[in-house]
C-alpha positions as CSV (number, residue, x, y, z in Angstrom):
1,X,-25.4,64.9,-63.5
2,X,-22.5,63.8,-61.3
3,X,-19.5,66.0,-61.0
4,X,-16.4,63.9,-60.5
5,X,-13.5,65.5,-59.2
6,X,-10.3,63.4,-58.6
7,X,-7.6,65.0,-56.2
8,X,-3.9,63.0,-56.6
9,X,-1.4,62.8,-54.0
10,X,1.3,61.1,-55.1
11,X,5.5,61.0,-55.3
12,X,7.5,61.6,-56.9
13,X,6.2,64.5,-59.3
14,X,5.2,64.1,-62.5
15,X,7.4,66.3,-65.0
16,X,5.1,67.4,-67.9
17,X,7.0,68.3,-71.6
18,X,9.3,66.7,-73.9
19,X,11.2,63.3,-72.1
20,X,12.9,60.5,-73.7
21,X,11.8,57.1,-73.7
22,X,14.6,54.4,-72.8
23,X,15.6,51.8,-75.6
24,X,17.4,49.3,-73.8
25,X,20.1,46.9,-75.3
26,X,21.0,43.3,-73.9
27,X,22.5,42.1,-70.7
28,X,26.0,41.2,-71.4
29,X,28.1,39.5,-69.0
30,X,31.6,41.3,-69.2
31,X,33.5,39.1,-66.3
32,X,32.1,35.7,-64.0
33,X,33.7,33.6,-61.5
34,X,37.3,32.7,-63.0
35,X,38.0,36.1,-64.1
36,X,36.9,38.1,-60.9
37,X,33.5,40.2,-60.1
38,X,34.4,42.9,-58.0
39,X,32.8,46.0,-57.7
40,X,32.9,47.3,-61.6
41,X,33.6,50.8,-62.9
42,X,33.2,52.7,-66.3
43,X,34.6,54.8,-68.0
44,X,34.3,56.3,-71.9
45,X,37.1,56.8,-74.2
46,X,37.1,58.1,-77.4
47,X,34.5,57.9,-79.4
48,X,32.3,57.1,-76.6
49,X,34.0,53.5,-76.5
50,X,33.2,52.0,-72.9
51,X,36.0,50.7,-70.8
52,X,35.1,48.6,-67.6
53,X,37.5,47.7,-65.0
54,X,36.9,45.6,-61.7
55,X,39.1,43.6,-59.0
56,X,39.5,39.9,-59.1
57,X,39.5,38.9,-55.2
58,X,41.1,35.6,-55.3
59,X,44.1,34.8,-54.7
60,X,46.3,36.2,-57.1
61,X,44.5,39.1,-56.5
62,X,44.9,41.6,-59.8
63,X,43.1,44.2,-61.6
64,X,41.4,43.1,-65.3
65,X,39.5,45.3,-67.8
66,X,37.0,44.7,-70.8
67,X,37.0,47.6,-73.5
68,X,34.4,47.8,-76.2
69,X,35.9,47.3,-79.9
70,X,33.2,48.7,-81.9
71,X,31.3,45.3,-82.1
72,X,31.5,43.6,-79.0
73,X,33.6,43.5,-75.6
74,X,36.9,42.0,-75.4
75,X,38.2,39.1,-73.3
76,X,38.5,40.2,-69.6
77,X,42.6,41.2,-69.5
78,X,45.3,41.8,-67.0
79,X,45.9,45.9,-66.5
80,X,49.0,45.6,-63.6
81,X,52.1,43.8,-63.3
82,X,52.7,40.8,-61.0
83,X,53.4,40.8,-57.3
84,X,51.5,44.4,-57.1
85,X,49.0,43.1,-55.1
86,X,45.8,45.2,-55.3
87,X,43.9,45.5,-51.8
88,X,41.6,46.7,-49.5
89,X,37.6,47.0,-50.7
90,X,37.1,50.5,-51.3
91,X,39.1,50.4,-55.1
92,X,40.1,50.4,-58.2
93,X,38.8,54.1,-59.0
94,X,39.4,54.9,-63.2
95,X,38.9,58.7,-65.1
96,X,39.8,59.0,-68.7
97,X,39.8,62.2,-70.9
98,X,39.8,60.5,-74.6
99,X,42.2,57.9,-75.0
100,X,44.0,59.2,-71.7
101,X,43.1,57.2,-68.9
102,X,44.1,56.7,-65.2
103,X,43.3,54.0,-62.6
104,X,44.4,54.4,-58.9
105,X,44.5,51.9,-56.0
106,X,45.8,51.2,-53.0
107,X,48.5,48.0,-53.1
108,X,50.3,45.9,-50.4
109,X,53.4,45.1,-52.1
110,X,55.0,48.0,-50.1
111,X,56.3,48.0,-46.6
112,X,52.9,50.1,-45.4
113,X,50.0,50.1,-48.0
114,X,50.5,52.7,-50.4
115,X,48.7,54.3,-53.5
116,X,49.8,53.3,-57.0
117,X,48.4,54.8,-60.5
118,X,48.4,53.3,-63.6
119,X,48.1,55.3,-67.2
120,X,47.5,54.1,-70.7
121,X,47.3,56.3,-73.9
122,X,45.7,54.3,-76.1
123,X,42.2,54.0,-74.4
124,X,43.0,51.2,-72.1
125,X,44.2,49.0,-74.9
126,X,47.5,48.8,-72.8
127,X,48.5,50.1,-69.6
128,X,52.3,51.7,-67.5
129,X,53.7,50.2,-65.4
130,X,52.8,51.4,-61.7
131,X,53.9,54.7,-60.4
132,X,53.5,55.4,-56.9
133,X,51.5,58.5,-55.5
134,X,51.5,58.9,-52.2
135,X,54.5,59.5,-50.4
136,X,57.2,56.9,-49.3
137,X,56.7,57.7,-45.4
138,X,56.7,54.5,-43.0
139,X,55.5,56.3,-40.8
140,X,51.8,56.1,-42.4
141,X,49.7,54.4,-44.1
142,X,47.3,55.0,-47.5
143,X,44.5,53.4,-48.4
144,X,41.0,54.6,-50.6
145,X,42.1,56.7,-53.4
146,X,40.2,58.3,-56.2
147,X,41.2,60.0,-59.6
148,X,40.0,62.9,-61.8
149,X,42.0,64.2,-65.1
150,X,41.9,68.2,-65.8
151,X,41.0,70.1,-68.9
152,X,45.2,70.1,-69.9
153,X,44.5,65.5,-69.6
154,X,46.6,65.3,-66.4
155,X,45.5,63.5,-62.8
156,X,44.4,64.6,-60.2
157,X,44.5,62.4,-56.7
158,X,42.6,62.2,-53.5
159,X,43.6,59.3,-50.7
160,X,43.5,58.8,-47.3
161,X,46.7,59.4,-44.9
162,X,46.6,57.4,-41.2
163,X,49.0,57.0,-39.0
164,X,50.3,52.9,-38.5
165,X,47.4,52.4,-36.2
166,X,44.7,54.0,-38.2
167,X,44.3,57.0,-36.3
168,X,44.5,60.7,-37.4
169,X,42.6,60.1,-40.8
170,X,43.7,62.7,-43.3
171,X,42.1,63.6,-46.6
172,X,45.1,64.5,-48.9
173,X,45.3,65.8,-52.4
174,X,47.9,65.6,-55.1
175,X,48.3,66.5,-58.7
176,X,50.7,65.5,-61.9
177,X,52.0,68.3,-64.2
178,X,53.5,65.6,-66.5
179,X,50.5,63.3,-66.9
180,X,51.8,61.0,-64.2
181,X,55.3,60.5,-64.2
182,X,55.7,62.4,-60.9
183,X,53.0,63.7,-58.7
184,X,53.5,66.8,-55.9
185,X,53.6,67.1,-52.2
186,X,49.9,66.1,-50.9
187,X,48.2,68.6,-50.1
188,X,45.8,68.2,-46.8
189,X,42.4,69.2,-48.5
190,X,39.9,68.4,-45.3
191,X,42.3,70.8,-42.9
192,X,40.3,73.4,-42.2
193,X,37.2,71.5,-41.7
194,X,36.0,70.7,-37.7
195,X,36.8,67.3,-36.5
196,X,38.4,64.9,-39.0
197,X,37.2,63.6,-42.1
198,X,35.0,60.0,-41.7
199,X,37.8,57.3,-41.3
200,X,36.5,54.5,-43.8
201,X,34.5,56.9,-46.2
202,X,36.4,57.5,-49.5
203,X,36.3,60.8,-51.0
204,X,35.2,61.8,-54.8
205,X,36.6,64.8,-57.0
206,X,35.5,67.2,-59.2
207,X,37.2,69.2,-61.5
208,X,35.6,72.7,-63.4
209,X,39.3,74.1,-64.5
210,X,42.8,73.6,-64.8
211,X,43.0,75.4,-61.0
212,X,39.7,75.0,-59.4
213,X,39.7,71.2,-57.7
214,X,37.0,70.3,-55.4
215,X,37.1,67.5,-52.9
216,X,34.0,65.8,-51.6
217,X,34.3,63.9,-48.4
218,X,32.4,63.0,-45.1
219,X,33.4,64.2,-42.0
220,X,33.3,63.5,-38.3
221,X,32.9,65.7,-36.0
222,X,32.2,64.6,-32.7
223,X,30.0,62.2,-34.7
224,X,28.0,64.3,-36.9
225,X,29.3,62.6,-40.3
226,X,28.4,65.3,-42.9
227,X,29.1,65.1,-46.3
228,X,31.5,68.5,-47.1
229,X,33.0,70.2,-49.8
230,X,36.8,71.4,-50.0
231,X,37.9,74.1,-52.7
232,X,41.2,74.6,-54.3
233,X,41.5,77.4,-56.9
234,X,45.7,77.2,-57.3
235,X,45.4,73.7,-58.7
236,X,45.0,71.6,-55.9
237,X,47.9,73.0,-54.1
238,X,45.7,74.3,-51.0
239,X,42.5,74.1,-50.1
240,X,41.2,77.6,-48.7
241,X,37.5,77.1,-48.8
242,X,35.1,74.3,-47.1
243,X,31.5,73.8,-46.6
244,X,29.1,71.6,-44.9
245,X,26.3,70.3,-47.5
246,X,23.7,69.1,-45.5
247,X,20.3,70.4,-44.2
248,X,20.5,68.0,-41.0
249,X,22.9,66.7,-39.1
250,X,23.8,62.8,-39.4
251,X,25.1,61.5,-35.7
252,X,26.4,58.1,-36.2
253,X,28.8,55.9,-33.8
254,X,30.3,54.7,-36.8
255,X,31.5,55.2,-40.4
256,X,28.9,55.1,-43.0
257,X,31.3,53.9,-45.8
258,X,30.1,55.8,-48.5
259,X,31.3,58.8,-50.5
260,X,29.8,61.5,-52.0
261,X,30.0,61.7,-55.8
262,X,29.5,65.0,-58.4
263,X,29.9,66.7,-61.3
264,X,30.0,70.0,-63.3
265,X,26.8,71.8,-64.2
266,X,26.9,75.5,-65.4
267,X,27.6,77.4,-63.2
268,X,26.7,74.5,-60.3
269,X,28.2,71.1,-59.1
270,X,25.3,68.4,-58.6
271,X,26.0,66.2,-55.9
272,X,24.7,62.9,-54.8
273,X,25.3,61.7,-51.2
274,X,23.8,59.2,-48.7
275,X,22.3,61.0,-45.6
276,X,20.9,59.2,-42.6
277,X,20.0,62.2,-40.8
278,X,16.5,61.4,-41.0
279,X,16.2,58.0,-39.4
280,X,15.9,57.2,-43.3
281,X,19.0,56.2,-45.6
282,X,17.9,58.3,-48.5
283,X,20.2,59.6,-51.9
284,X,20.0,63.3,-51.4
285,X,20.6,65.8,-54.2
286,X,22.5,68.8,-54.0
287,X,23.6,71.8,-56.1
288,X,26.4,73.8,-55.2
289,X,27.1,76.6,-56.3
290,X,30.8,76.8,-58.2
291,X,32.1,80.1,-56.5
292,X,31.0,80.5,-52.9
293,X,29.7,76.3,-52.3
294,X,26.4,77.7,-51.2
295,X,24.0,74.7,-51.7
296,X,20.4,75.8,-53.2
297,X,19.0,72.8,-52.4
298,X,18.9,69.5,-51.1
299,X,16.2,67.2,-52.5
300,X,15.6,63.1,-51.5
301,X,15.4,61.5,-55.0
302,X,12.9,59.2,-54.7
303,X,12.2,58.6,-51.1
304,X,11.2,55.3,-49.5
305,X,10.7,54.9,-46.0
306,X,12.4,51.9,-44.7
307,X,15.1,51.2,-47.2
308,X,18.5,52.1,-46.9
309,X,19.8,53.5,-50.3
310,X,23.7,53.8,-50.2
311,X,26.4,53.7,-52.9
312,X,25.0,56.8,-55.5
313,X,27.2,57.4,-58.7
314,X,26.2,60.7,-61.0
315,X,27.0,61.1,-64.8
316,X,25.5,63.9,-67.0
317,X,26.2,66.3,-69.7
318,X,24.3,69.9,-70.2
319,X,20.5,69.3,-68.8
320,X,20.5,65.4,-69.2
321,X,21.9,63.3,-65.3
322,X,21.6,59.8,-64.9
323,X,22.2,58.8,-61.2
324,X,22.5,55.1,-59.8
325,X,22.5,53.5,-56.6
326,X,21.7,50.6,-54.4
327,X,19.0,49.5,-52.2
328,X,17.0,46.9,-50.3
329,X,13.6,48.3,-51.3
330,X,11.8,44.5,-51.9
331,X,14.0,42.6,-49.0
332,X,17.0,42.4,-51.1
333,X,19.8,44.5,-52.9
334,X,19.0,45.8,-56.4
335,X,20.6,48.6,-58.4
336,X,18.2,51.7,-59.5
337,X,18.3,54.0,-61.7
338,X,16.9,58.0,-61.9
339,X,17.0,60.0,-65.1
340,X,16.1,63.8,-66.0
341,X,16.6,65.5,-69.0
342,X,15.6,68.9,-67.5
343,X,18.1,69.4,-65.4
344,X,19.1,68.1,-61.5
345,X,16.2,69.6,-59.9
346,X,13.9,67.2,-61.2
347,X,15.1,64.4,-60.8
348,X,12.7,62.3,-59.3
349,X,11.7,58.6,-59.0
350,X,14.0,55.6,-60.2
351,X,13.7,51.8,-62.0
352,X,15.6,49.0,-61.3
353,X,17.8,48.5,-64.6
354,X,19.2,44.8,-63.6
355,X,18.4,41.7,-65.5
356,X,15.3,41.1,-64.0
357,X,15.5,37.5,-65.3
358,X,18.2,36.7,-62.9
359,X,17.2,36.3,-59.4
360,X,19.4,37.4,-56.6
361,X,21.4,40.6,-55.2
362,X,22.9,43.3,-57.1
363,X,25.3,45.6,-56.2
364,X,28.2,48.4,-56.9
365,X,26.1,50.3,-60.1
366,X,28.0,52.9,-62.1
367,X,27.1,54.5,-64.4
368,X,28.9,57.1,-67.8
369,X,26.7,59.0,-70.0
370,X,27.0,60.8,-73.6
371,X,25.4,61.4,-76.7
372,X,22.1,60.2,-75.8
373,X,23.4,56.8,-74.5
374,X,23.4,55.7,-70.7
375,X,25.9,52.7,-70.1
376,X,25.6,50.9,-66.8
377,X,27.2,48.3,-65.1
378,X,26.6,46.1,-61.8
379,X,27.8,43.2,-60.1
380,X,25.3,40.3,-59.7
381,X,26.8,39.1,-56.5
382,X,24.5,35.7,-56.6
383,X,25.4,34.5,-60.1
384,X,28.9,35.5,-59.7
385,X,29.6,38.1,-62.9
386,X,29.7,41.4,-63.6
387,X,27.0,43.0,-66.0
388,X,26.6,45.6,-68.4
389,X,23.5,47.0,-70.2
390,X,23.3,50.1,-72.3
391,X,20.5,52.2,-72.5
392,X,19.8,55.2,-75.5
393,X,17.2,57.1,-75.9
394,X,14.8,59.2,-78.2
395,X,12.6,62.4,-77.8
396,X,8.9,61.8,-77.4
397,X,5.9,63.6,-75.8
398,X,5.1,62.1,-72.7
399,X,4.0,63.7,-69.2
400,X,6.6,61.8,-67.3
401,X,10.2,62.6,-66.7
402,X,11.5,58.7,-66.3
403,X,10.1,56.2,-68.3
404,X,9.2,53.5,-66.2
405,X,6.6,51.0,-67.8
406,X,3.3,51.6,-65.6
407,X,3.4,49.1,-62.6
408,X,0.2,46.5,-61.8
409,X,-1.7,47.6,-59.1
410,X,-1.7,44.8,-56.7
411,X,-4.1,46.1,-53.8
412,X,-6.2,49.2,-52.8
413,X,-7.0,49.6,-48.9
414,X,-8.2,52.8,-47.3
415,X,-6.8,54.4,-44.3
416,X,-7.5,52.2,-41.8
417,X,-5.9,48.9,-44.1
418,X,-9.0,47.7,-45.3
419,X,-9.4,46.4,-49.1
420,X,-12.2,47.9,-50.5
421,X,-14.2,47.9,-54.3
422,X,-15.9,50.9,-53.5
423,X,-13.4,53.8,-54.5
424,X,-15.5,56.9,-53.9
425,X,-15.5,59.7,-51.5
426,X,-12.2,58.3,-49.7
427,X,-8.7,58.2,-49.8
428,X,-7.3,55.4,-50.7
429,X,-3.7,53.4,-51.1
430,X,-2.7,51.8,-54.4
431,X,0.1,49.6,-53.6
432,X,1.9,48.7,-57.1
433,X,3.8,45.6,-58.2
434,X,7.4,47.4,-57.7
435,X,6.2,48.5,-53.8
436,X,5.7,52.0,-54.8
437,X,2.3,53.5,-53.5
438,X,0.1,56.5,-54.7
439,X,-2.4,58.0,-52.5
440,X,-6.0,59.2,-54.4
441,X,-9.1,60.4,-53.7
442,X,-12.4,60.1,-56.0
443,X,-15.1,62.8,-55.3
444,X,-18.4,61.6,-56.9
């Protein structure tokens, strides 16, 4: 009788229990060439209503915005006055609590470029006129901003201070006690951290109370271009504790351009970053613990050798976190996708969730989650538009964590490259359709 014994090495890990399998609605094109397609963002409002807002690049430059009415997406629309002039690449950056909601970005129209916020009330329906944030000071200049809103529904601000020729990079904080009429003195959050923060590397917040504000930005010092973490517990009126976050150090020449993104867990923040400290762009993983910013791990998500991965945005709720990204794992850019409903550690793996039926690059995902429904958007740079694509799911028994559907195996070799039919006694490479490879051996 033949024994048959078959040993797996594979990655990522297979998750066993209760998972959900993805239902996933249609492509809709929110915004194409005469309206603008630059890089979209998402937000939910009440009731779980999405509201999308991206940059038109051409001349007039302006910001427009498409919110869900309960049956379809409206007609892109203008959210900012004339003659603000929106710039620079790194924005518009949106947050809404409810019907509250604040976008941030840096404009022109002043003397040096400044950062402006606007509010609306009513979901995004209508928006303020714009308020200025950062300081009236000739002598610098602001640029890469980015929002949160606290448990009481007011904003909170992170931008970057230079002086007029771009040196001495500052990553400064402010908040609103009136939901945005006036904001306070900035607060230098990156200040006690070596070096100076990364010049063109925006920086992320996350907020667990009314007082505890955490700022996530890269740093450089003498070119090791962390990601860290800054802690405020008075509100975001100093920041008294910072960490670094990674394992390994990432020396780089240059600025990255890429920020790291989080959100509240428990007790824990989960953070998503791009490290290169490998020789290998990966998204990394981390959880950080709320009181002390201890990290208890950092994990590659679903690591490819060879591809850069940049751009990662995280949404979640309880155990359930979606996080998206971009990469060049088949020669080109494509947005990707990784999903576990058992909590950060496990993520593992990802899917491309693009419009396969369109060919070309994708880029600038993001991503909101709730009640069981994953809403993503991207920008199909080759056809010109901006895409969204909703994805709900529900529970199933299945020993997998994300639902991918299983991938054609399109060649077996063994160690030394050959193609083989006999598939016994070795170890062998299964290259699938999607580039992904799993390593088995038979024992016969």
């Amino acid at each position: 009788m033949n024994r048959l014994l078959i040993i797996l090495f594979f990655y990522p890990f297979v998750i066993f229990g209760q998972i959900e399998q993805l239902n996933w609605g249609s492509y809709t094109t929110i915004s194409s060439t005469i309206e603008g397609y630059g890089r979209p963002r998402i937000v939910l409002t009440a009731n779980d209503d999405p509201l999308i807002i991206w940059r038109k690049d051409a001349s007039p430059k302006v910001l427009r915005a498409s919110k869900w009415n309960g049956n379809t997406f409206s007609a892109p629309y203008d959210i900012l006055s004339p003659g603000v002039i929106p710039a620079s690449w790194d924005g518009p950056e949106i947050a809404a609590k409810g019907d509250t909601v604040y976008i941030v970005f840096t404009s022109s129209a002043t003397t040096t470029t400044s950062i402006m916020l606007i509010r609306s009330f009513d979901g995004g329906l209508s928006f303020s006129d714009t308020i200025r944030v950062s300081e009236n000071n000739s002598n610098h200049k602001f640029r890469m901003s980015n929002v949160m809103v606290k448990p009481d529904g007011n904003p909170v601000v992170s931008y970057m201070q230079y002086l007029l020729n771009w040196m001495e990079p500052k990553q400064m904080v402010t908040t609103s006690f009136n939901y945005g009429d006036s904001f306070t003195m900035p607060t230098e959050a990156s200040a006690i951290a070596p070096g100076e923060p990364c010049d063109c590397c925006k920086s992320s917040l996350v907020v667990s109370s009314v007082d505890d504000i955490f700022l996530l930005f890269r740093n450089n010092h003498n070119n090791e271009r962390n990601s860290y973490i800054s802690k405020s517990v008075d509100g975001g009126n100093s920041f008294t504790i910072t960490e670094d976050m990674d394992d390994y150090d990432w020396v780089l020449n240059s600025c990255p351009a890429t920020t790291p993104r989080g959100i509240v867990m428990n007790d824990s923040l989960v953070i998503v970053k791009r490290s290169g400290a490998t020789g290998n762009n990966e998204i990394v993983c981390s959880s950080i613990h709320i009181n002390d910013l201890n990290y208890s791990y950092n994990r590659n998500i679903d690591f490819i050798n060879g591809v850069e991965q940049d751009y990662p945005e995280i949404s979640g709720n309880q155990d359930t976190v979606v996080v998206v990204w971009q990469d060049n794992r088949n020669g080109f850019q494509n947005c990707y996708m990784s999903l576990s409903t058992n909590g950060a550690f496990n993520l593992n793996s990802s899917i491309s969730f693009t419009d396969s039926t369109s060919i070309g690059y994708k880029y600038d995902p993001d991503v909101a989650y709730a009640n069981r429904d994953i809403h993503l958007v991207y920008l199909d740079y080759t056809q010109y538009k901006i895409v969204y694509v909703k994805a709900s799911f529900d529970m199933i028994n299945e020993a997998q964590n994300l639902l991918p559907q299983e991938k054609k195996i399109t060649r077996v070799f063994d160690m030394l490259g050959r193609n083989l039919n006999n598939k016994n006694n070795q170890i062998l490479f299964y290259i699938k359709e999607d580039g992904t490879v799993k390593k088995q051996m038979v024992i016969k």
